[in-house]
N, CA, C and O atoms as CSV, one atom per row, in Angstrom:
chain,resi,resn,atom,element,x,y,z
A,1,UNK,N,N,0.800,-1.209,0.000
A,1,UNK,CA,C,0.000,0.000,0.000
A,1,UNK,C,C,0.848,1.281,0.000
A,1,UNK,O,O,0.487,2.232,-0.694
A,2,UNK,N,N,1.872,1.340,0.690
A,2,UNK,CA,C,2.982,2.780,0.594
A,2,UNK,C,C,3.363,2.834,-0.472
A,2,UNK,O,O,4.112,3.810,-0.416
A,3,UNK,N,N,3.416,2.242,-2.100
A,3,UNK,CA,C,3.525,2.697,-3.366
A,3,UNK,C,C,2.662,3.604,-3.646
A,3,UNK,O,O,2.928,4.789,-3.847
A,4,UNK,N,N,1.310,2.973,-3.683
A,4,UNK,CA,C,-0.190,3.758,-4.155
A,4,UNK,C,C,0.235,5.154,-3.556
A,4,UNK,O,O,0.543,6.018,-4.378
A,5,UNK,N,N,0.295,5.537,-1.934
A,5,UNK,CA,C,0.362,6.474,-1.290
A,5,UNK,C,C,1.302,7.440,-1.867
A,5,UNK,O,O,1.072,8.648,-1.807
A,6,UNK,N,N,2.501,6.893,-2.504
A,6,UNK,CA,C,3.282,7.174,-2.870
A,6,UNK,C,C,3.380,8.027,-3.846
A,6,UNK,O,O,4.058,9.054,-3.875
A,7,UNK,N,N,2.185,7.272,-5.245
A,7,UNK,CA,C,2.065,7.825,-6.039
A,7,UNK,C,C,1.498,8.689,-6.102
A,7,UNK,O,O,1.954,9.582,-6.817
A,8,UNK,N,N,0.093,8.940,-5.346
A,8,UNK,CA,C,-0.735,9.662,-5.095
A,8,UNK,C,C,0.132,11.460,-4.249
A,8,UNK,O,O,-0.187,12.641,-4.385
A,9,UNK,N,N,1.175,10.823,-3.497
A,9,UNK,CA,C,2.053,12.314,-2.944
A,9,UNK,C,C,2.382,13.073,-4.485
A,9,UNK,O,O,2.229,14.282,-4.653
A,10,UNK,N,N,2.927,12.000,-5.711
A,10,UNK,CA,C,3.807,12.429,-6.310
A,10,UNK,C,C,2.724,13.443,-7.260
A,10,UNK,O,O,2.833,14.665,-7.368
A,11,UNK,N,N,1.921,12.786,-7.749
A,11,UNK,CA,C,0.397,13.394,-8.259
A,11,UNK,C,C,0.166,14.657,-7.823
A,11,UNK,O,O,-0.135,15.426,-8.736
A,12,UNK,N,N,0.207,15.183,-6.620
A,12,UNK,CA,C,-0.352,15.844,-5.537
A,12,UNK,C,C,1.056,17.261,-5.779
A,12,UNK,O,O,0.715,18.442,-5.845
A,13,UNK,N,N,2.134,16.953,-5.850
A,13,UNK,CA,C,3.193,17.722,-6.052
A,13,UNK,C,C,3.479,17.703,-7.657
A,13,UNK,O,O,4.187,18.692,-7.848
A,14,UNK,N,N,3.307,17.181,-8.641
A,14,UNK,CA,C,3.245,17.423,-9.736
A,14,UNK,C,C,2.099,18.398,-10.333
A,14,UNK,O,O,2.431,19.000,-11.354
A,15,UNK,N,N,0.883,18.621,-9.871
A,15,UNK,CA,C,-0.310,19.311,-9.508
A,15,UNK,C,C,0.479,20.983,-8.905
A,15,UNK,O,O,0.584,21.934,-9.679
A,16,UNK,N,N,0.820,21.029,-7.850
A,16,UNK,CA,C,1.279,21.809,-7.292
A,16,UNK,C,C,2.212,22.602,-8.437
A,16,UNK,O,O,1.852,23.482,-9.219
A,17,UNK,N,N,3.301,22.098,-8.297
A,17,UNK,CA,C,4.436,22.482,-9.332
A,17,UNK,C,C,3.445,23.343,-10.598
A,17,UNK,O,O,3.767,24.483,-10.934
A,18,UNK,N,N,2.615,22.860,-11.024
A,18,UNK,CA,C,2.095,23.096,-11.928
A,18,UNK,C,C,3.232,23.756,-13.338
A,18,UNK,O,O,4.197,23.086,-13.708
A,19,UNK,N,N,2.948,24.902,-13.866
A,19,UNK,CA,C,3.553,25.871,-14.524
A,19,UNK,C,C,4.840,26.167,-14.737
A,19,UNK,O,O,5.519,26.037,-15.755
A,20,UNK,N,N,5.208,26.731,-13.281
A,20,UNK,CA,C,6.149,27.395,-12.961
A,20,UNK,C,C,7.238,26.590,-12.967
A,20,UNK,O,O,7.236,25.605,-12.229
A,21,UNK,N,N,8.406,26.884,-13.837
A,21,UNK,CA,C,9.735,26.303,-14.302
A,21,UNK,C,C,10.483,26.026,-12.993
A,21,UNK,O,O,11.122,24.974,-12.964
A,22,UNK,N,N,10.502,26.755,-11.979
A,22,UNK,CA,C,11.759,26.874,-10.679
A,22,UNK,C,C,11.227,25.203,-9.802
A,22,UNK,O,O,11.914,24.310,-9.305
A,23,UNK,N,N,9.677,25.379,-9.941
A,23,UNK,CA,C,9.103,24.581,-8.924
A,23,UNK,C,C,8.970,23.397,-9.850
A,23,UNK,O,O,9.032,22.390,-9.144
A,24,UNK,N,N,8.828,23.103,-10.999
A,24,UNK,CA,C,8.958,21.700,-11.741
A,24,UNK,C,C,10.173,21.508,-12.037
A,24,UNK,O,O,10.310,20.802,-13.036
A,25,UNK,N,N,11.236,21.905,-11.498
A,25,UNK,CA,C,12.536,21.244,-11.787
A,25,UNK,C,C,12.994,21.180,-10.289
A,25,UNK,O,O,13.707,20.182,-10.179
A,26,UNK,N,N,12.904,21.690,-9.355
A,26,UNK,CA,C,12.619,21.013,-7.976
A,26,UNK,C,C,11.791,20.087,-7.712
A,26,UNK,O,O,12.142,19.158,-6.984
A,27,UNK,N,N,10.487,20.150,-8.262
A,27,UNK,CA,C,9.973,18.655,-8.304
A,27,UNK,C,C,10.972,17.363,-8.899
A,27,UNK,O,O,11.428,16.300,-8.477
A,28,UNK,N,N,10.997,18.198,-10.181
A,28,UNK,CA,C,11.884,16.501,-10.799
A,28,UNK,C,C,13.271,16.401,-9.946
A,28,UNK,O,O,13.979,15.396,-9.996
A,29,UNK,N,N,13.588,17.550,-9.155
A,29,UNK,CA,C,15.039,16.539,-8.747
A,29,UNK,C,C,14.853,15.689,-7.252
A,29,UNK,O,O,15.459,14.704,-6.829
A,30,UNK,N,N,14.085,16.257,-6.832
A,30,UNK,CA,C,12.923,15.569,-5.264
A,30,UNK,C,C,12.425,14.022,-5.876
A,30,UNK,O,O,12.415,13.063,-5.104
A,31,UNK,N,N,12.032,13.867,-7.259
A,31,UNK,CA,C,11.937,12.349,-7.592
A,31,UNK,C,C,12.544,11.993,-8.063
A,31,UNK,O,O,12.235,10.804,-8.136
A,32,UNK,N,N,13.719,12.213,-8.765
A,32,UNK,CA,C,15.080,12.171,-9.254
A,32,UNK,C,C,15.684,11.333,-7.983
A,32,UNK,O,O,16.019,10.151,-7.910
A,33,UNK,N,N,15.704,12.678,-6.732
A,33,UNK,CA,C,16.431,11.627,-5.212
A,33,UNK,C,C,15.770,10.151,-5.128
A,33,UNK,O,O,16.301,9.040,-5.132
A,34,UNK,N,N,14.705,10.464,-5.066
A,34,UNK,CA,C,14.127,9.178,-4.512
A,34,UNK,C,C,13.706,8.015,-5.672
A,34,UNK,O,O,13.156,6.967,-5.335
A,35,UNK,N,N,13.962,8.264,-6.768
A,35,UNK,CA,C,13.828,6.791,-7.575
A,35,UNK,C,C,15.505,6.754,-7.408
A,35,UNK,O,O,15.745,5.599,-7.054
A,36,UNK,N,N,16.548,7.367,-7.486
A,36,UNK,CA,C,17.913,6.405,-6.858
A,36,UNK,C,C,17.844,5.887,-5.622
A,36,UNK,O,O,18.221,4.731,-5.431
A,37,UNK,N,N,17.328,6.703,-4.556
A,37,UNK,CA,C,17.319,5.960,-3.388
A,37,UNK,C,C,16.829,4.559,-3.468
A,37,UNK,O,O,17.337,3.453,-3.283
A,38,UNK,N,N,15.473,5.074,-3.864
A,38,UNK,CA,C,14.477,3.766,-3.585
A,38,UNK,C,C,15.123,2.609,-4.791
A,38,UNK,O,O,14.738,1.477,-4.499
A,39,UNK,N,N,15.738,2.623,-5.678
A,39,UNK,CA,C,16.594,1.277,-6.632
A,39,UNK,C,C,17.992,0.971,-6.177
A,39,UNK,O,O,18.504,-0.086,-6.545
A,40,UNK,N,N,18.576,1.709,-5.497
A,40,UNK,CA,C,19.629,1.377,-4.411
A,40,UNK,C,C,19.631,0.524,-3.235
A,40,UNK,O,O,20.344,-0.385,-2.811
A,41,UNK,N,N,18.077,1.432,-2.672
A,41,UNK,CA,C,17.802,0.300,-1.742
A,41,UNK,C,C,17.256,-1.548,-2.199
A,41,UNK,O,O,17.542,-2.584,-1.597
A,42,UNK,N,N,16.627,-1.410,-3.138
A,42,UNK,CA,C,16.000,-2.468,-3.856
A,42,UNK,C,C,17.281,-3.296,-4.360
A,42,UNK,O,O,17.407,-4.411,-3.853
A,43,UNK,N,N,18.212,-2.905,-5.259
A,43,UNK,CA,C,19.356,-3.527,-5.571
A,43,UNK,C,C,20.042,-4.381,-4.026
A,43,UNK,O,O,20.219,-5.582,-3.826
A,44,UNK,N,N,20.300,-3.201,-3.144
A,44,UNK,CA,C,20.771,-4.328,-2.124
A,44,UNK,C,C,19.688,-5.448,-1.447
A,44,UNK,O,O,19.995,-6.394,-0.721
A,45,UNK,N,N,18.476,-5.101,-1.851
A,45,UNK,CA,C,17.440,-5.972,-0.880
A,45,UNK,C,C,17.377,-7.764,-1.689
A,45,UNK,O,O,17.263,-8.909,-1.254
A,46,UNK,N,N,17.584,-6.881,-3.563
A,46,UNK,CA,C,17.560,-8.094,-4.212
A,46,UNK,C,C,18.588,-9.035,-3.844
A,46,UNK,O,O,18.273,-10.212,-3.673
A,47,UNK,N,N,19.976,-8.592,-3.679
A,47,UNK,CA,C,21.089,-9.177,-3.474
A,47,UNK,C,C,21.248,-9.814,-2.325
A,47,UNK,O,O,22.306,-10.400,-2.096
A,48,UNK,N,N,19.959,-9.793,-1.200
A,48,UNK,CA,C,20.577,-10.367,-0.106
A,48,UNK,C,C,21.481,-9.779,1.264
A,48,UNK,O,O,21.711,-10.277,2.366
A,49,UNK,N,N,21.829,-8.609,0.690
A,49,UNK,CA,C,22.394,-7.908,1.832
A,49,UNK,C,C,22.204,-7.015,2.070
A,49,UNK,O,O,21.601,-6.253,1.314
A,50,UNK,N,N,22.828,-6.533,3.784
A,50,UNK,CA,C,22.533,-5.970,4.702
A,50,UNK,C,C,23.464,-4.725,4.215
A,50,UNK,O,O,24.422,-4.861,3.455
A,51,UNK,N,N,22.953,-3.275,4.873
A,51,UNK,CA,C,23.760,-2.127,4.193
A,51,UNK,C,C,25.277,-2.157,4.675
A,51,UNK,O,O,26.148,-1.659,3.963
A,52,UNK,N,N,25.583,-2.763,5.923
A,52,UNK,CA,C,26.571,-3.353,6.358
A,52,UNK,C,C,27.734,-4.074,5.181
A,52,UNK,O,O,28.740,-3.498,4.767
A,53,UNK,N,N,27.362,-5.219,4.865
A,53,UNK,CA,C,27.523,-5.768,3.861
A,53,UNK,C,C,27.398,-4.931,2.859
A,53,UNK,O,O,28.390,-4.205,2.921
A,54,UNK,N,N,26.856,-4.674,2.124
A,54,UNK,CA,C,27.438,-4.025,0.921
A,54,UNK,C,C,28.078,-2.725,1.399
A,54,UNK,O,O,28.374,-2.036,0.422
A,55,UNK,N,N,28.330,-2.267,2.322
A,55,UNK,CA,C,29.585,-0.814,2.538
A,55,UNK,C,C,30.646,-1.600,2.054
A,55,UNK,O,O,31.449,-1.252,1.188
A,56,UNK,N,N,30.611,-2.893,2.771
A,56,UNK,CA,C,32.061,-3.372,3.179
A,56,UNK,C,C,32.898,-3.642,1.495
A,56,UNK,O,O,34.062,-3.563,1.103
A,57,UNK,N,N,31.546,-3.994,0.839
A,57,UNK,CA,C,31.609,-4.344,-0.820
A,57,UNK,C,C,32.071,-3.500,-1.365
A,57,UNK,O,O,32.884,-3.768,-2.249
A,58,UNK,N,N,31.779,-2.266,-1.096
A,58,UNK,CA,C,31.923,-0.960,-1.951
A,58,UNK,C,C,33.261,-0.272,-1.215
A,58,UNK,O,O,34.033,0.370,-1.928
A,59,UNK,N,N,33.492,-0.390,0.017
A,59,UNK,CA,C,34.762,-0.059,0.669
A,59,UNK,C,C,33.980,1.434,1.624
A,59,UNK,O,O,34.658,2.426,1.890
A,60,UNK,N,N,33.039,1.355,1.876
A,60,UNK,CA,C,32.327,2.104,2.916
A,60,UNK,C,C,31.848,2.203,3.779
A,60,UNK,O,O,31.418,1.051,3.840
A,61,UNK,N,N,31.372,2.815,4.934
A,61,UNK,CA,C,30.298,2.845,5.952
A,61,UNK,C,C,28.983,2.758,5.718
A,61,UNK,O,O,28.483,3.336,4.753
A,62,UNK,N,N,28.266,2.026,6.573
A,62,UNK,CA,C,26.823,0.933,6.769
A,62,UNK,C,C,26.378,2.632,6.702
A,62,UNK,O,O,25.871,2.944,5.625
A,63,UNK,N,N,26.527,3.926,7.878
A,63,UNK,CA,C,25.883,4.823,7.400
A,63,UNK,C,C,25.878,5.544,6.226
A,63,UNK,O,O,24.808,6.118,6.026
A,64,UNK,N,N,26.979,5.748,5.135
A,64,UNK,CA,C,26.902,6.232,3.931
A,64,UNK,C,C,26.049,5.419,2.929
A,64,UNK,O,O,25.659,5.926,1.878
A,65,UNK,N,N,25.761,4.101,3.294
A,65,UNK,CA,C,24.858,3.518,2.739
A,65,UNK,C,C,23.317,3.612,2.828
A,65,UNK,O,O,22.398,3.492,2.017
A,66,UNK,N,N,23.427,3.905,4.292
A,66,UNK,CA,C,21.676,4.283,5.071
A,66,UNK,C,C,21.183,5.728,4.418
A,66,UNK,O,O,20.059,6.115,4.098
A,67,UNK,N,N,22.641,6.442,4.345
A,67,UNK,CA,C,22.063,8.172,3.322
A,67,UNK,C,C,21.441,7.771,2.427
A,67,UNK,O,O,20.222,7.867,2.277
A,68,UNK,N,N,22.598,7.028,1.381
A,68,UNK,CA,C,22.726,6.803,-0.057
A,68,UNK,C,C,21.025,6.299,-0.457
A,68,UNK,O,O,20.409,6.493,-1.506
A,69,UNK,N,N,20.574,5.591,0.812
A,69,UNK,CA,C,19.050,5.031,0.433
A,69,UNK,C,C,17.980,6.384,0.988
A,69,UNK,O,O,16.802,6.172,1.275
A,70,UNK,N,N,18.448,7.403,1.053
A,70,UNK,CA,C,17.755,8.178,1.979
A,70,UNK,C,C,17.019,9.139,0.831
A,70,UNK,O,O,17.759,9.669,0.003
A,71,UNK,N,N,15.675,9.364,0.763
A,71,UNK,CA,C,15.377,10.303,-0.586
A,71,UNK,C,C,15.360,11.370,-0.220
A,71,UNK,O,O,14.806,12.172,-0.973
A,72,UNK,N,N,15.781,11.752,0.722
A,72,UNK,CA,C,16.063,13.099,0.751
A,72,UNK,C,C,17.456,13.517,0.356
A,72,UNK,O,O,17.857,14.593,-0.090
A,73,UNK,N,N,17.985,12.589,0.584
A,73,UNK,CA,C,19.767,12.860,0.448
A,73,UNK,C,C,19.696,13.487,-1.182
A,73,UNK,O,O,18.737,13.122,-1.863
A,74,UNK,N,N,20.657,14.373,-1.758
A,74,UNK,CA,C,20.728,14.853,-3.087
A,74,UNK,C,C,22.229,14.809,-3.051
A,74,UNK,O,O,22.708,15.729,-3.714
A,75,UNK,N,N,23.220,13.948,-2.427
A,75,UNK,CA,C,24.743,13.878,-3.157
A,75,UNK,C,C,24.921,12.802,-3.862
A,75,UNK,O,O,26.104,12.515,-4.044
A,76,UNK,N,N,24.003,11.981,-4.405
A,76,UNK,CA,C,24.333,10.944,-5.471
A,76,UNK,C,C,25.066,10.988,-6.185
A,76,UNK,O,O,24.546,11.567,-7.139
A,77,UNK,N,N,26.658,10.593,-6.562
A,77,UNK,CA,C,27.272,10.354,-7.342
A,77,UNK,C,C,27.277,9.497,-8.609
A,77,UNK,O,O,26.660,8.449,-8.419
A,78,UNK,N,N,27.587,9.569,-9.367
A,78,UNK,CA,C,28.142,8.464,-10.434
A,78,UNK,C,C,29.040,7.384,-10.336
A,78,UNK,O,O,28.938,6.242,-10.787
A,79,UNK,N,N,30.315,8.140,-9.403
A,79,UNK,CA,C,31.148,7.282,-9.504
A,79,UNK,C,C,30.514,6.227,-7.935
A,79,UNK,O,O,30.579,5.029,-7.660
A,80,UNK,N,N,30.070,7.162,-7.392
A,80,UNK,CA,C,29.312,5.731,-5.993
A,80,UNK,C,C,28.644,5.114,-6.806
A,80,UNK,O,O,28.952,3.923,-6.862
A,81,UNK,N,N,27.556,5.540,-7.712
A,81,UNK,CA,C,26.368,4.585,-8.326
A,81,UNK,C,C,27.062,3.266,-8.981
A,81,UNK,O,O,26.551,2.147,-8.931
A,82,UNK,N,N,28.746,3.678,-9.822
A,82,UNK,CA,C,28.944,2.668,-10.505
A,82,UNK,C,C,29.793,1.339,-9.572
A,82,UNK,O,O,29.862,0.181,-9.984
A,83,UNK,N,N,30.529,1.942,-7.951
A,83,UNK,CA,C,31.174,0.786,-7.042
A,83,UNK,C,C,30.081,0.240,-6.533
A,83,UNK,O,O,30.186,-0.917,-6.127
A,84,UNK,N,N,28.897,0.862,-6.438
A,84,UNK,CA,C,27.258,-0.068,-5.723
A,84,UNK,C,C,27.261,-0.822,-6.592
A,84,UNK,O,O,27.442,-2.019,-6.364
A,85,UNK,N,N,27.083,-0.395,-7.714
A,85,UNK,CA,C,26.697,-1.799,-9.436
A,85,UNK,C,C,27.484,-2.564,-9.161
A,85,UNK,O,O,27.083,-3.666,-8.788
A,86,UNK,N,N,29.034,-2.283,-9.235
A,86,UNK,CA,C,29.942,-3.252,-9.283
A,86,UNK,C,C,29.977,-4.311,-7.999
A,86,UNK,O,O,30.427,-5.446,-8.156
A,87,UNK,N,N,29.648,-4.013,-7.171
A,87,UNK,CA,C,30.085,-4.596,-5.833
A,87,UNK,C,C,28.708,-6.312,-5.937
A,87,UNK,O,O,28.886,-7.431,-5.456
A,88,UNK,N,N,27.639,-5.849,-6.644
A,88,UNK,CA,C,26.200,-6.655,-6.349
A,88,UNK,C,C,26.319,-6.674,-8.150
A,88,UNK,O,O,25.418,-6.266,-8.882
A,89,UNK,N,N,27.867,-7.342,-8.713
A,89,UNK,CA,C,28.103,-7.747,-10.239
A,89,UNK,C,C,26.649,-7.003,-11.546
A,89,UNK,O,O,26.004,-7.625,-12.390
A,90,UNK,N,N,26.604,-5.571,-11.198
A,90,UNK,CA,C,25.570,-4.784,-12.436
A,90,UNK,C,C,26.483,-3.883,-12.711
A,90,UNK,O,O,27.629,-3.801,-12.267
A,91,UNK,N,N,25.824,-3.076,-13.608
A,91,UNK,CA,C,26.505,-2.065,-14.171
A,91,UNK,C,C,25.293,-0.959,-14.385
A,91,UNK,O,O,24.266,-1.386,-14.914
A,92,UNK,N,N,25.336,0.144,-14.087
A,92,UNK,CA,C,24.933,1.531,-14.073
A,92,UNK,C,C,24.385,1.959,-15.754
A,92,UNK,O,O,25.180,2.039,-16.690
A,93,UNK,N,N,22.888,2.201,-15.891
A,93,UNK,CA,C,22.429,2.693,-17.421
A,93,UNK,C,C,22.093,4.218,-16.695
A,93,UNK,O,O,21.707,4.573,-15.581
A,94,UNK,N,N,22.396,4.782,-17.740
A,94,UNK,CA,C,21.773,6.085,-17.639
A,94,UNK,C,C,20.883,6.594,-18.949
A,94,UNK,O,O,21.249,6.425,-20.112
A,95,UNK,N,N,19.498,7.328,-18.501
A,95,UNK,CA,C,19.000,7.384,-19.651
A,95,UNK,C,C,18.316,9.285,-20.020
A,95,UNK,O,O,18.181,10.098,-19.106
A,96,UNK,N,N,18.096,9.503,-21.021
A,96,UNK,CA,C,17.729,11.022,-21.049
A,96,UNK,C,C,16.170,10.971,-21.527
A,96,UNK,O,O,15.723,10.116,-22.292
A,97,UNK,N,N,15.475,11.955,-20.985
A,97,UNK,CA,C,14.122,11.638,-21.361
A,97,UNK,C,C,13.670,13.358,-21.520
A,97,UNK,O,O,13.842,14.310,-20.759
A,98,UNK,N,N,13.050,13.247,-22.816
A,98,UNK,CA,C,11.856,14.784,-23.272
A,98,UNK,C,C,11.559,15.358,-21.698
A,98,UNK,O,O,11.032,14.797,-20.737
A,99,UNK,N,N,11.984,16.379,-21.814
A,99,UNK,CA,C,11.407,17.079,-20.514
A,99,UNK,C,C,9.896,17.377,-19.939
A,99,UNK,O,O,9.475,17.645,-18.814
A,100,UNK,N,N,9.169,17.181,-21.432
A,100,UNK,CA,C,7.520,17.426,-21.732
A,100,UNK,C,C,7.116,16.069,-20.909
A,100,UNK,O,O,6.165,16.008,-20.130
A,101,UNK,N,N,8.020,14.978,-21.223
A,101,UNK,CA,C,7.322,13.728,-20.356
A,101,UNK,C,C,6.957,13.776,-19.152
A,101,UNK,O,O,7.646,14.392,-18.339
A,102,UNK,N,N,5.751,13.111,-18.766
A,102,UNK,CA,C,5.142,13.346,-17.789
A,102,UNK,C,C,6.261,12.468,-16.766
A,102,UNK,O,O,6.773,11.414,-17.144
A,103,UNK,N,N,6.560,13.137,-15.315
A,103,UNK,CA,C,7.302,12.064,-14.607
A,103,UNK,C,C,6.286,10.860,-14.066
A,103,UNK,O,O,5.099,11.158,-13.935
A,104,UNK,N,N,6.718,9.519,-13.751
A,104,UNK,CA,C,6.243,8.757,-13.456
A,104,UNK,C,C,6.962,8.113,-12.677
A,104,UNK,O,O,8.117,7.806,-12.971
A,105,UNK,N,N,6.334,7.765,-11.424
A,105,UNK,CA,C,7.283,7.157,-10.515
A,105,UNK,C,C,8.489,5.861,-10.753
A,105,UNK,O,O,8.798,5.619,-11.919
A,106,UNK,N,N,8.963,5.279,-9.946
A,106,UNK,CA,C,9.729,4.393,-10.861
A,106,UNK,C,C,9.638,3.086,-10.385
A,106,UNK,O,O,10.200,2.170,-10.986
């Protein structure tokens, strides 16, 4: 049920944002945070391990991992995104999308 809810926040702030350029590109980077968080966290959940465990994978602290899943956090790196891939054997896609597209959760 916290997806639906989920979506329904994102609805609710996409609404809001409406128009105005400053506030729809603060929207998109507010779901920007949180679809990395939330597939970071999912990547380690698929894999079996504990954030513990994968720091140790990546050569980090269990708390830089607890941020890294945090959607509020906005220091997402590249080069962290690609030692997380590597550590749980993936590799990092990045993709560009029409700005007109509607966001959709992920």
């Amino acid at each position: 049920m916290p997806k639906k809810t989920s979506n329904d926040a994102l609805k609710i702030l996409a609404h809001i944002a409406g128009k105005d350029p400053a506030m729809q590109r603060g929207f998109e980077e507010e779901v920007a945070n949180r679809e990395v968080a939330q597939k970071i966290f999912q990547l380690r959940q698929d894999s079996g391990l504990s954030q513990a465990e994968l720091a140790r994978r990546v050569g980090t602290t269990q708390s830089v991992i607890s941020r890294l899943e945090d959607a509020d956090y906005e220091g997402h790196s590249l080069a962290m995104l690609n030692r997380i891939a590597a550590a749980v054997e993936r590799r990092v896609e990045i993709r560009f999308v029409p700005r007109n597209r509607r966001l959709q959760p992920a």
